[in-house]
MOPAC internal coordinates of N, CA, C and O (Angstrom, degrees):
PM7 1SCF
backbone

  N    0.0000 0     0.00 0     0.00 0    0    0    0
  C    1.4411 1     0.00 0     0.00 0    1    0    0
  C    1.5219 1   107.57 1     0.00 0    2    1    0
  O    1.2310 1   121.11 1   -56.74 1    3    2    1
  N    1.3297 1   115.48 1   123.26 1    3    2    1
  C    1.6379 1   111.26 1  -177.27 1    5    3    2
  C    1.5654 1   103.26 1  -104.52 1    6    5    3
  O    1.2310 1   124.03 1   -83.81 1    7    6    5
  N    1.3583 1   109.87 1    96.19 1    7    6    5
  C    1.1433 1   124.89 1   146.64 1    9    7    6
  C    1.2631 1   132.35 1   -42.04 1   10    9    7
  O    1.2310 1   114.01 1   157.30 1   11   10    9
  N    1.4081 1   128.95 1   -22.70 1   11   10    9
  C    1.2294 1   131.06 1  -145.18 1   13   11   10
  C    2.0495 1    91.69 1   -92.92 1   14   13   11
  O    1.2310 1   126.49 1   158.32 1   15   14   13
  N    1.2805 1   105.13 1   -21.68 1   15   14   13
  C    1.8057 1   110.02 1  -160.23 1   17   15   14
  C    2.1558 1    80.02 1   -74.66 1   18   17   15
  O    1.2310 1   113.77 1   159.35 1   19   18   17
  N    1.1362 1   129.40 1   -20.65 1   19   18   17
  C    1.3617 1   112.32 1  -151.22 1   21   19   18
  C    1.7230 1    97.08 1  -112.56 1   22   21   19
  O    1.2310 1   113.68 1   134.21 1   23   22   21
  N    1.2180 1   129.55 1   -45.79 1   23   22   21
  C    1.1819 1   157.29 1   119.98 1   25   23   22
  C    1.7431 1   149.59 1    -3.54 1   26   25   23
  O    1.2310 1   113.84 1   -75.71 1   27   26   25
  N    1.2605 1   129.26 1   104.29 1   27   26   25
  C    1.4379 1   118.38 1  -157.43 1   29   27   26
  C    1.4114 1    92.27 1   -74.87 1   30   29   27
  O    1.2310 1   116.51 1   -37.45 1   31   30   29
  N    1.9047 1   124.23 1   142.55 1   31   30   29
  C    1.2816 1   119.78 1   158.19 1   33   31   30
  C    1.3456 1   114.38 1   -39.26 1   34   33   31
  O    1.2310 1   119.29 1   -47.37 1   35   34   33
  N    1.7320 1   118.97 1   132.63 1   35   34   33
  C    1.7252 1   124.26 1   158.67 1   37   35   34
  C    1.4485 1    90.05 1    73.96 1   38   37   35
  O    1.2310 1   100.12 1  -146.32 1   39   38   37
  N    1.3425 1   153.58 1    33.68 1   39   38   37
  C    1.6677 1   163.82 1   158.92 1   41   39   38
  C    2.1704 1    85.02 1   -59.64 1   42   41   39
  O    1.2310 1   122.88 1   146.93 1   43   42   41
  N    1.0499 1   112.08 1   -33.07 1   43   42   41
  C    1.7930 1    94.30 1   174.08 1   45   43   42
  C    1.1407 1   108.49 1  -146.91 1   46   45   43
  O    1.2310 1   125.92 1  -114.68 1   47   46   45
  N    1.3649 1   106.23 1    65.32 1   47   46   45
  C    1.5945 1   126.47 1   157.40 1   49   47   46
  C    1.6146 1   112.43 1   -57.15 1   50   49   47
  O    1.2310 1   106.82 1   -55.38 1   51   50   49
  N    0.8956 1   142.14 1   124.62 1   51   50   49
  C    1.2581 1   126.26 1   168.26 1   53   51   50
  C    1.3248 1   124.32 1    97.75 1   54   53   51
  O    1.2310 1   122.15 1  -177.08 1   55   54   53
  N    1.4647 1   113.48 1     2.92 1   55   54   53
  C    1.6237 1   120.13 1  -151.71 1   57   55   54
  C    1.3897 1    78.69 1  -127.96 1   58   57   55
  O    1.2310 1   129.85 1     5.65 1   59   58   57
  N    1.2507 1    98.61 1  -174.35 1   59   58   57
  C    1.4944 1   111.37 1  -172.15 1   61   59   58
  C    1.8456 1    93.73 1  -148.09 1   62   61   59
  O    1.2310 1   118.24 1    -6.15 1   63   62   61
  N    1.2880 1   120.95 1   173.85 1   63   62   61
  C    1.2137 1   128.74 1  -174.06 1   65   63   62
  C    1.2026 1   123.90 1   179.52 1   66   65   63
  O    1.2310 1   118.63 1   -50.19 1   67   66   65
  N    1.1924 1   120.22 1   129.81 1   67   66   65
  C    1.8537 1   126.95 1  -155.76 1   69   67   66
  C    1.4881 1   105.65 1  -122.18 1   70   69   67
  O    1.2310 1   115.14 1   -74.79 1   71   70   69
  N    1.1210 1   126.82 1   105.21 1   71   70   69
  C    1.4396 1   159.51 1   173.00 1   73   71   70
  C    1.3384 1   103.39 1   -77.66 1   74   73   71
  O    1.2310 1   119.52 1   -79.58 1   75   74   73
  N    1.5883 1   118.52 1   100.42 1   75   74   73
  C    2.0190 1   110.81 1   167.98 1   77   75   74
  C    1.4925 1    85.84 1   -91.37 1   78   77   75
  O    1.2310 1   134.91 1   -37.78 1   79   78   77
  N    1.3701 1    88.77 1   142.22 1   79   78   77
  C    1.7843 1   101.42 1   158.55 1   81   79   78
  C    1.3145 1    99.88 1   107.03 1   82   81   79
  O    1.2310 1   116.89 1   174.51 1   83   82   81
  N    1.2668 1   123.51 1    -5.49 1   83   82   81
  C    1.4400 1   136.02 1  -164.45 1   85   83   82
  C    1.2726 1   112.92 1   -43.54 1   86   85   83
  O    1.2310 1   116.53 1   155.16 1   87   86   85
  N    1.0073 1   124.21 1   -24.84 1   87   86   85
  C    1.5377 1   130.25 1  -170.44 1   89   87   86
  C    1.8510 1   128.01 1   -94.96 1   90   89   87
  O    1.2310 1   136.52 1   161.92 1   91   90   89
  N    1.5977 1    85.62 1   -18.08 1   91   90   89
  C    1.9965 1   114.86 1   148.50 1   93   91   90
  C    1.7218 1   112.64 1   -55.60 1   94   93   91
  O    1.2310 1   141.86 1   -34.43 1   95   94   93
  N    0.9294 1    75.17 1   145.57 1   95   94   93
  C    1.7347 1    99.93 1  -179.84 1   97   95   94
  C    1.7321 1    97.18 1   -70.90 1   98   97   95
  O    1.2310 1   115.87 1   140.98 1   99   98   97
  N    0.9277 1   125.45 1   -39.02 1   99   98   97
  C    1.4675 1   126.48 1  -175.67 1  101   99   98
  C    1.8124 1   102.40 1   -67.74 1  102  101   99
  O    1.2310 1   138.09 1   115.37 1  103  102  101
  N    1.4153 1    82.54 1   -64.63 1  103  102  101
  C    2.0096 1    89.05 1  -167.58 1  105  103  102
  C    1.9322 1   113.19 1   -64.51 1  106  105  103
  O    1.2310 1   128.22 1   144.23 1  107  106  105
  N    1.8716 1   101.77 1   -35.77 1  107  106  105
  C    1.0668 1    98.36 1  -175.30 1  109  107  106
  C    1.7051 1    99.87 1   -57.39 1  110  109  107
  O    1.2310 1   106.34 1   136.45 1  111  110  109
  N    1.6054 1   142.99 1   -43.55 1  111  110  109
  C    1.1456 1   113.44 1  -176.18 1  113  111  110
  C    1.4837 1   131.84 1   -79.99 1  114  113  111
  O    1.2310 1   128.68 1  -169.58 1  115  114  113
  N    1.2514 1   100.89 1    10.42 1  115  114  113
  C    1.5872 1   112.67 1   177.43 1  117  115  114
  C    1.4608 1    97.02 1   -85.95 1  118  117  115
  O    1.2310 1   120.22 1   132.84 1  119  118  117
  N    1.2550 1   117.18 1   -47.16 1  119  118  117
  C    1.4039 1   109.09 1   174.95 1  121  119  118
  C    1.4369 1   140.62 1   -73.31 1  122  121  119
  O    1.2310 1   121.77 1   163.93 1  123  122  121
  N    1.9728 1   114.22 1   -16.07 1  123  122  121
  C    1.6445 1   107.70 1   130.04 1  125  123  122
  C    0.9718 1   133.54 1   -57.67 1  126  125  123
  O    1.2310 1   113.25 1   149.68 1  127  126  125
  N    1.8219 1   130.37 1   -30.32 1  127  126  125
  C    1.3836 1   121.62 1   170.37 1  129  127  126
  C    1.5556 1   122.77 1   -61.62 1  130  129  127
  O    1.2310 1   116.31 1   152.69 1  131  130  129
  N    1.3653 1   124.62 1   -27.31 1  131  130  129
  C    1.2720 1   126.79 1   162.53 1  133  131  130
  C    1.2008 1   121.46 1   -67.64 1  134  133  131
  O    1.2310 1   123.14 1   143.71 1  135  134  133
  N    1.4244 1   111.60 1   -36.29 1  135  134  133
  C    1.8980 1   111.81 1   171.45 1  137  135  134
  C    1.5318 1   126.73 1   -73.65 1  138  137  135
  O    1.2310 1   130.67 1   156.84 1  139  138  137
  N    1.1151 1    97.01 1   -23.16 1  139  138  137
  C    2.0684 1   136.07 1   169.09 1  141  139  138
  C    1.9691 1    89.54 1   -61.90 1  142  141  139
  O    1.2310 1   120.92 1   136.49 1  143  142  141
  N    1.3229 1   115.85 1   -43.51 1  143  142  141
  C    1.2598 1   104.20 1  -172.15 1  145  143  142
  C    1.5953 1   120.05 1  -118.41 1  146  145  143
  O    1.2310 1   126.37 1  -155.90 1  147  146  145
  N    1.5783 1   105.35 1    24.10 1  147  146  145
  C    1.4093 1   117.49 1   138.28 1  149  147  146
  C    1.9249 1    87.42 1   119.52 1  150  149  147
  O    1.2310 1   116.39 1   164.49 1  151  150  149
  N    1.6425 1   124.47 1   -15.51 1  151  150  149
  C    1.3410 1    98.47 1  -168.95 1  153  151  150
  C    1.7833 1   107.87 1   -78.86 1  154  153  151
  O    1.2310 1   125.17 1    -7.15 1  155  154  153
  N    1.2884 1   107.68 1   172.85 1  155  154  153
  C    1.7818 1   130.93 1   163.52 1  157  155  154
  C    1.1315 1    98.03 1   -69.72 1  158  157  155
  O    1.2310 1   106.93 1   -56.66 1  159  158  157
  N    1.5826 1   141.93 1   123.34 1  159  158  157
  C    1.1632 1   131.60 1   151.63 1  161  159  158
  C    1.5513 1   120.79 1  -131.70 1  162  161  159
  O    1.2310 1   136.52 1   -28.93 1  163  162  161
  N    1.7817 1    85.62 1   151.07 1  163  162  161
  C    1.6519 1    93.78 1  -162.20 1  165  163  162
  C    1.2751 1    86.56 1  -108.75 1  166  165  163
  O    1.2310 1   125.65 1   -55.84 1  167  166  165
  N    2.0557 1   106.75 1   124.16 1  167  166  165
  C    1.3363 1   132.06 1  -171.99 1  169  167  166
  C    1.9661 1    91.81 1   -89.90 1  170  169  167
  O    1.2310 1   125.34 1   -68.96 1  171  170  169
  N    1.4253 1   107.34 1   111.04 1  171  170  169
  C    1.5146 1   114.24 1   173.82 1  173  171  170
  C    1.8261 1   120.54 1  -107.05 1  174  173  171
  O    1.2310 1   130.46 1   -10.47 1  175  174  173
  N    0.8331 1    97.42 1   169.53 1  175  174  173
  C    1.7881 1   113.69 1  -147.37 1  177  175  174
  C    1.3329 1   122.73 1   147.16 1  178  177  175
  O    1.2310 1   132.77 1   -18.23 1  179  178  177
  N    1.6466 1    92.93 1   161.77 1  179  178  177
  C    1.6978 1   106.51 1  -176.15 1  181  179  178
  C    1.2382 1   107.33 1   -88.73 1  182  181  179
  O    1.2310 1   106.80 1   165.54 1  183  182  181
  N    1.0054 1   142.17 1   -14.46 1  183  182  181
  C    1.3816 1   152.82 1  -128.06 1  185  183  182
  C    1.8138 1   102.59 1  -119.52 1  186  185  183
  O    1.2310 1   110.61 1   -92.88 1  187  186  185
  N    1.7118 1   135.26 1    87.12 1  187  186  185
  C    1.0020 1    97.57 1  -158.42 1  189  187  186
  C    1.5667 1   120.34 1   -84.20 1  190  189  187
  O    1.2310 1   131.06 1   150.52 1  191  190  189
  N    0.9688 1    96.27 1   -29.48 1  191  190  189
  C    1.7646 1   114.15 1  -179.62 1  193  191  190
  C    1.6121 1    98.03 1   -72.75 1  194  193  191
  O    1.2310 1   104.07 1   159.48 1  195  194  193
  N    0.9176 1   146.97 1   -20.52 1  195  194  193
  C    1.7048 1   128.10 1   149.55 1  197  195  194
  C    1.4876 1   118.26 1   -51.86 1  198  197  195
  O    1.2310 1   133.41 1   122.01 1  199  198  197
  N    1.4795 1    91.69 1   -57.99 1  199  198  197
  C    1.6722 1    91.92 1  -179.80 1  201  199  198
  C    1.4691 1   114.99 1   -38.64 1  202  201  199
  O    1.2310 1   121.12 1   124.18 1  203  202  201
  N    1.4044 1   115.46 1   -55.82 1  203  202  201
  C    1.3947 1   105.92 1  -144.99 1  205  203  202
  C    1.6924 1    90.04 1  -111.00 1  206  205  203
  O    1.2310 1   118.86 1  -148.09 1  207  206  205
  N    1.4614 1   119.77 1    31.91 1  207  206  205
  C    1.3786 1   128.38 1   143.81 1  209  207  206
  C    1.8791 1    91.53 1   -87.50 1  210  209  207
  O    1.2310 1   123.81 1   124.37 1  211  210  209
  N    0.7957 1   110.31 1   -55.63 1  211  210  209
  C    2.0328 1   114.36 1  -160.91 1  213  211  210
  C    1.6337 1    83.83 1   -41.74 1  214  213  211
  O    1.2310 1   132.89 1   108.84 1  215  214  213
  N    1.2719 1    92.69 1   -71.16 1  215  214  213
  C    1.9076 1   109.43 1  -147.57 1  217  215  214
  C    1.6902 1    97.37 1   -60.53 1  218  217  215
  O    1.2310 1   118.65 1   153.20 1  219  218  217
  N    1.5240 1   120.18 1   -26.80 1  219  218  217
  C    1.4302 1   107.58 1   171.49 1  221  219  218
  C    1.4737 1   103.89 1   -70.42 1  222  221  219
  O    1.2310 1   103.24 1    91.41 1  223  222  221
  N    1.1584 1   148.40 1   -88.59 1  223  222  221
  C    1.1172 1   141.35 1   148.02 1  225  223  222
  C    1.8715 1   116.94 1    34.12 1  226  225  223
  O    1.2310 1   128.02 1    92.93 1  227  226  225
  N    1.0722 1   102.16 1   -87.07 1  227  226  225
  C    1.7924 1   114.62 1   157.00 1  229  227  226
  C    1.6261 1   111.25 1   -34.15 1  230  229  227
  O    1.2310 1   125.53 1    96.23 1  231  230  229
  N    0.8866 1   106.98 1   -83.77 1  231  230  229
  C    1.6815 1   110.43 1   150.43 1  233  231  230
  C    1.2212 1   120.90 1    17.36 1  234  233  231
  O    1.2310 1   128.34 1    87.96 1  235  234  233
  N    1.6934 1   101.54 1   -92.04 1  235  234  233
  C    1.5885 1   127.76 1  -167.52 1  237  235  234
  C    1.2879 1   106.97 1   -52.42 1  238  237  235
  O    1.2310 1   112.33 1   135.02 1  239  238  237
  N    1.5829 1   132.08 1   -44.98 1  239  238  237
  C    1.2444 1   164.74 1  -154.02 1  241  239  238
  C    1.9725 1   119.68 1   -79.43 1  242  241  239
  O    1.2310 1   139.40 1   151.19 1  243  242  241
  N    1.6928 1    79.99 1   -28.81 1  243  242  241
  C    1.4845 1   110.30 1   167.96 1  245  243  242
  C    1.9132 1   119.14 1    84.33 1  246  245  243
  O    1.2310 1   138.97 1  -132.46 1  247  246  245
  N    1.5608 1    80.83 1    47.54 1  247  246  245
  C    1.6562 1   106.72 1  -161.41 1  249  247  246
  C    2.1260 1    91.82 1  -109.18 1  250  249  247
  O    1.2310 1   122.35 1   -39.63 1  251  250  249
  N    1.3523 1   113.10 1   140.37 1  251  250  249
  C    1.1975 1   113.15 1   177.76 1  253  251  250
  C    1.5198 1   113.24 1   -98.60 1  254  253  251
  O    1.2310 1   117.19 1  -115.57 1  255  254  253
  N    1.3265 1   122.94 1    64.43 1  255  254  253
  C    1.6906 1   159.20 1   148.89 1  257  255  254
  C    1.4031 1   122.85 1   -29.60 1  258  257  255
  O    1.2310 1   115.47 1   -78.86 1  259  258  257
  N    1.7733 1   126.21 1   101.14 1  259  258  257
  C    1.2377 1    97.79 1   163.76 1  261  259  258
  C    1.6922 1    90.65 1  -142.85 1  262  261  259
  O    1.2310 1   125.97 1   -11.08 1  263  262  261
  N    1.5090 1   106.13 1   168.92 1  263  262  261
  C    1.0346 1   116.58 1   175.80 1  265  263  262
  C    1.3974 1   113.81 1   -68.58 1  266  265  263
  O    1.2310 1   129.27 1   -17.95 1  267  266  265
  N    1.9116 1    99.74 1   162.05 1  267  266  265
  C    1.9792 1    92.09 1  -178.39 1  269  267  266
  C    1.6159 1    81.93 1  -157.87 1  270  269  267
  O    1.2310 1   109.98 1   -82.25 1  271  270  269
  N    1.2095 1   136.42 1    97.75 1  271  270  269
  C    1.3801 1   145.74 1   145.72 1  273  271  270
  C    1.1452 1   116.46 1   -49.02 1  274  273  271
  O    1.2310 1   122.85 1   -79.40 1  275  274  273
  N    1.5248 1   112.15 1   100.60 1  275  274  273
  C    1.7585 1   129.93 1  -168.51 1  277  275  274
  C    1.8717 1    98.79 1  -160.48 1  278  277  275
  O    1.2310 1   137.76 1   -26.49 1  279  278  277
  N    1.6421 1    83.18 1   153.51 1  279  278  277
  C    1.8853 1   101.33 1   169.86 1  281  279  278
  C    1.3442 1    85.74 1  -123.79 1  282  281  279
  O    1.2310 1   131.80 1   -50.08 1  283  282  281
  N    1.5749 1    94.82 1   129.92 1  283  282  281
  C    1.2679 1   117.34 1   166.44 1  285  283  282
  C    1.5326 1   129.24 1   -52.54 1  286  285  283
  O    1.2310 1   127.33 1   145.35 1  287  286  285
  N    1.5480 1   103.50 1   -34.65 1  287  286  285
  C    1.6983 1   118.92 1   177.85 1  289  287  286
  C    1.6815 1    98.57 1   -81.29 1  290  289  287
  O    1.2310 1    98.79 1  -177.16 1  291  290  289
  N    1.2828 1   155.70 1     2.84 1  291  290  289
  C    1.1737 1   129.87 1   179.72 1  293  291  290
  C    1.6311 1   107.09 1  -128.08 1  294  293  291
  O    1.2310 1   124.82 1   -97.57 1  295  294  293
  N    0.8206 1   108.35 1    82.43 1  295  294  293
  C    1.7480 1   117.72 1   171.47 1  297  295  294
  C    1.8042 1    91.23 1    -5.69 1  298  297  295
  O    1.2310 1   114.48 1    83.44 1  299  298  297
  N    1.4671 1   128.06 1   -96.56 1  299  298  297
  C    1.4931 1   123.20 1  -143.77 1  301  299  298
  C    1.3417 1   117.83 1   -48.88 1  302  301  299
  O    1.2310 1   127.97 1   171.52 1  303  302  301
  N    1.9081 1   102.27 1    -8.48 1  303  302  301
  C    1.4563 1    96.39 1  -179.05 1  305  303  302
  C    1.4387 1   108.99 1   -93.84 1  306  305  303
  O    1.2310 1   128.02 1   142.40 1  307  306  305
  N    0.7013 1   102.16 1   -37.60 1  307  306  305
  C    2.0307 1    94.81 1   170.92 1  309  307  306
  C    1.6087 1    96.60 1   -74.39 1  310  309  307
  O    1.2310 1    99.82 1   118.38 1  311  310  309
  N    0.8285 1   154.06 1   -61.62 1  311  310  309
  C    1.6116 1   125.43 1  -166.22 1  313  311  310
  C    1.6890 1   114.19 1   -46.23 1  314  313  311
  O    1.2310 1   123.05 1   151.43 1  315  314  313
  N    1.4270 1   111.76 1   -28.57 1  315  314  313
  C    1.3055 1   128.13 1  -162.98 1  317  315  314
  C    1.8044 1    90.52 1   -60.88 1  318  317  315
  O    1.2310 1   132.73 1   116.93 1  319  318  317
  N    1.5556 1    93.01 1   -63.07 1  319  318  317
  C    1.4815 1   112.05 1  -160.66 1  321  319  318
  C    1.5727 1   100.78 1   -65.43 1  322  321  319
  O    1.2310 1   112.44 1   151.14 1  323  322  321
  N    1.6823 1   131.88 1   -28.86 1  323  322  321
  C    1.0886 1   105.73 1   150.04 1  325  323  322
  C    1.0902 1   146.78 1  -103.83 1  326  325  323
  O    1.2310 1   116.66 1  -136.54 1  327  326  325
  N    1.3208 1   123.95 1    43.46 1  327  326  325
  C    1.5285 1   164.36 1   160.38 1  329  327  326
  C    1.5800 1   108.42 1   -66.85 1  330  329  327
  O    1.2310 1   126.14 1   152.35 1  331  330  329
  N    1.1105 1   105.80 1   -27.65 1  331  330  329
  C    1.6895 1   110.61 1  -153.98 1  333  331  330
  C    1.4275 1    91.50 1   -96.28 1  334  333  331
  O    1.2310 1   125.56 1   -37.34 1  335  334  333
  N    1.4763 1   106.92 1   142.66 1  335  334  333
  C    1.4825 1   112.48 1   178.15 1  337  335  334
  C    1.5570 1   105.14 1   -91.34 1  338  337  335
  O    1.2310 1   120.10 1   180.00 1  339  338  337

């Protein structure tokens, strides 16, 4: 998804941003368009070995990608996952 046509270059430099589902074909490209526009993003899901196929992927591409093992429906698990350094 090219964000960049809608979007100022580096608009989330410095930010960070957490994508559930990250590891979907839908979310995973929402979550290069955010790395496309400068944020860290933590690719989330149940799935762990997807994730950190997605977020390697992001990676290669020269995207700052990491995995974050979370369910979207239970609050302690996403705080957990963004707990993690």
């Amino acid at each position: 998804m090219d964000l960049s046509r809608c979007f100022a270059p580096g608009l989330f430099a410095g930010k960070c941003v957490f994508v559930t589902g990250g590891a979907g074909t839908i979310n995973r490209g929402i979550a290069r368009g955010f790395a496309a526009l400068g944020a860290a993003v933590a690719v989330g899901g149940r799935a762990p070995q997807r994730l950190e196929a997605a977020a390697a992927e992001g990676r290669a591409t020269g995207g700052r990608e990491l995995p974050a093992v979370a369910h979207a429906p239970e609050r302690a698990s996403l705080q957990n996952a963004a707990a993690r350094p």
